[in-house]
C-alpha positions in Angstrom: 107.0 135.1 75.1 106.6 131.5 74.6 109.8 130.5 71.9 107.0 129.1 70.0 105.8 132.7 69.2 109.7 134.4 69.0 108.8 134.2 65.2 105.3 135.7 64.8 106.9 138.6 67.2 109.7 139.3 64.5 107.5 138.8 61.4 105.2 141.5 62.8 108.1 143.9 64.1 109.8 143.3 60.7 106.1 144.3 58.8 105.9 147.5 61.5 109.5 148.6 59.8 108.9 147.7 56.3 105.5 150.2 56.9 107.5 152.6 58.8 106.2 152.6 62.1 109.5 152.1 63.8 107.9 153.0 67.4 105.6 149.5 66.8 108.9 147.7 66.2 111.0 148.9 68.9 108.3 147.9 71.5 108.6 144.1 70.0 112.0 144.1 69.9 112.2 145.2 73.7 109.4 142.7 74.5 111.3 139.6 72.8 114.1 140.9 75.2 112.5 140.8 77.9 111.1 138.0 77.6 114.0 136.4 76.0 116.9 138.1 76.9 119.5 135.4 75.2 117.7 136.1 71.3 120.8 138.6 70.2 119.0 138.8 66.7 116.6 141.4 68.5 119.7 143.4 69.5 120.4 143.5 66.0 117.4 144.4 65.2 116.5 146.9 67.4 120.3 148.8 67.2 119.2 149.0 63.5 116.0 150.9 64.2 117.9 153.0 66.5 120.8 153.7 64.2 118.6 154.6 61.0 116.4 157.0 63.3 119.7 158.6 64.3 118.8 157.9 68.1 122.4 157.3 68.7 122.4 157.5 72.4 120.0 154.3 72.9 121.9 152.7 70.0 125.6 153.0 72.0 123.5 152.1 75.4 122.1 149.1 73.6 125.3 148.1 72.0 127.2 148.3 75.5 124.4 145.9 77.4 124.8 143.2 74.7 128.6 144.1 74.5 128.7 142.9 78.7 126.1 139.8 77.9 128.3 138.6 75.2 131.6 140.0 74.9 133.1 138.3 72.0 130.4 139.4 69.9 132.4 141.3 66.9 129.5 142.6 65.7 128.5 144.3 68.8 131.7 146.5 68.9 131.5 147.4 64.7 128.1 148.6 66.0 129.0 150.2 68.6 131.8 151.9 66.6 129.4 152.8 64.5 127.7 154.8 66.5 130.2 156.6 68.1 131.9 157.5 64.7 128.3 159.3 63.7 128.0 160.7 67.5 131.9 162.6 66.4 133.2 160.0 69.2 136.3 159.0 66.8 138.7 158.4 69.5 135.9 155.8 71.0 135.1 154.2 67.7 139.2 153.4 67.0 139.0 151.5 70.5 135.2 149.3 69.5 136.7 148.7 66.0 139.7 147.2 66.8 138.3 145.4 69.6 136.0 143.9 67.1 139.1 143.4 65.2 141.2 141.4 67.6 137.9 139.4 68.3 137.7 138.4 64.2 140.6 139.5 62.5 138.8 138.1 59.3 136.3 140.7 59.1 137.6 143.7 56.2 133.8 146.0 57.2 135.9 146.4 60.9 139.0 147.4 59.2 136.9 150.1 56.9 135.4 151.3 59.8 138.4 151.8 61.7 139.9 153.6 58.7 136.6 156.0 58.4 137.7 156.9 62.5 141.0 157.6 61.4 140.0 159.8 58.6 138.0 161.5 61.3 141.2 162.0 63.5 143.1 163.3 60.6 145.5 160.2 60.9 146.3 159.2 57.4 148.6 156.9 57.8 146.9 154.5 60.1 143.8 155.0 57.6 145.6 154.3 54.9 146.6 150.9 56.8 143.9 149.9 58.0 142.3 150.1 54.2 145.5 148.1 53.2 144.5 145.4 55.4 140.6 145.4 54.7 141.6 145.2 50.9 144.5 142.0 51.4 140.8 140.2 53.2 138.5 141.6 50.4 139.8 143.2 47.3 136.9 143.9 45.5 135.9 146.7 48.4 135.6 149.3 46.3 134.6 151.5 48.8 137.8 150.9 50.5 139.8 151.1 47.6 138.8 155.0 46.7 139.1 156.0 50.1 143.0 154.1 49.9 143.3 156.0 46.5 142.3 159.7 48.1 143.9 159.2 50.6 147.5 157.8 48.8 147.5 161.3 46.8 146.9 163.2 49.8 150.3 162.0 51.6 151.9 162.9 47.8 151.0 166.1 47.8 152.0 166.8 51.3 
């Protein structure tokens, strides 16, 4: 795919998801990769398809090739968190969230995620932590803050 046509490729794959024909999408996304395998929007892209289809398997595999093409990419680990905390893989997800954590230690969504994979573990102190330090980078997270909340009477009543 000639750069000059990257853009009609995504407008088109974007129109396929928008209409819900995520198998059209998929196959452009793949294409603009293999054609241009440098273009990490398409990972994006096509890890989203994958993740909202639940197909969690090609999702982690996805996440793991860009994950060795670009291994700073803090993104690429939340994803791939991601999907192992909805595969049940909460030991795995602690280790992709706070690599994406030592890569950008500015981002609070890794530190919620890491605290949802704690939850899972049944380790509320360390969730409880890692909400505290999501909330010092964002404080209006008021996702973060009702899971800190729960959580904070839990350890009271116990």
């Amino acid at each position: 795919i000639s750069p000059k046509y990257i853009e009609a490729y995504y407008q088109l794959a974007s129109s396929y998801e928008v209409m819900g024909y995520s198998e059209g999408a998929i196959f452009l996304y793949n294409r603009i990769l293999k054609e241009n395998p440098d273009e990490q929007m398409a990972y994006f892209k096509l890890g989203n398809i994958y993740i909202k289809g639940r197909r969690w398997d090609d999702a982690k595999k996805l996440y793991k090739q860009m994950i060795e093409k670009y291994p700073d990419n803090d993104r690429a680990y939340n994803n791939l968190g991601h999907v192992c905390l909805s595969k049940g893989e909460a030991d795995e997800a602690v280790v992709f969230f706070n690599k994406a954590i030592d890569i950008n230690p500015e981002d609070s969504f890794s530190y919620f995620n890491l605290g949802m994979a704690y939850i899972e573990l049944g380790k509320i102190k360390e969730a409880i932590n890692s909400f505290e330090l999501g909330l010092k980078l964002n404080p209006n997270d008021m996702r973060a803050k009702k899971y800190l909340l729960q959580l904070q009477k839990t350890l009271q009543r116990e």
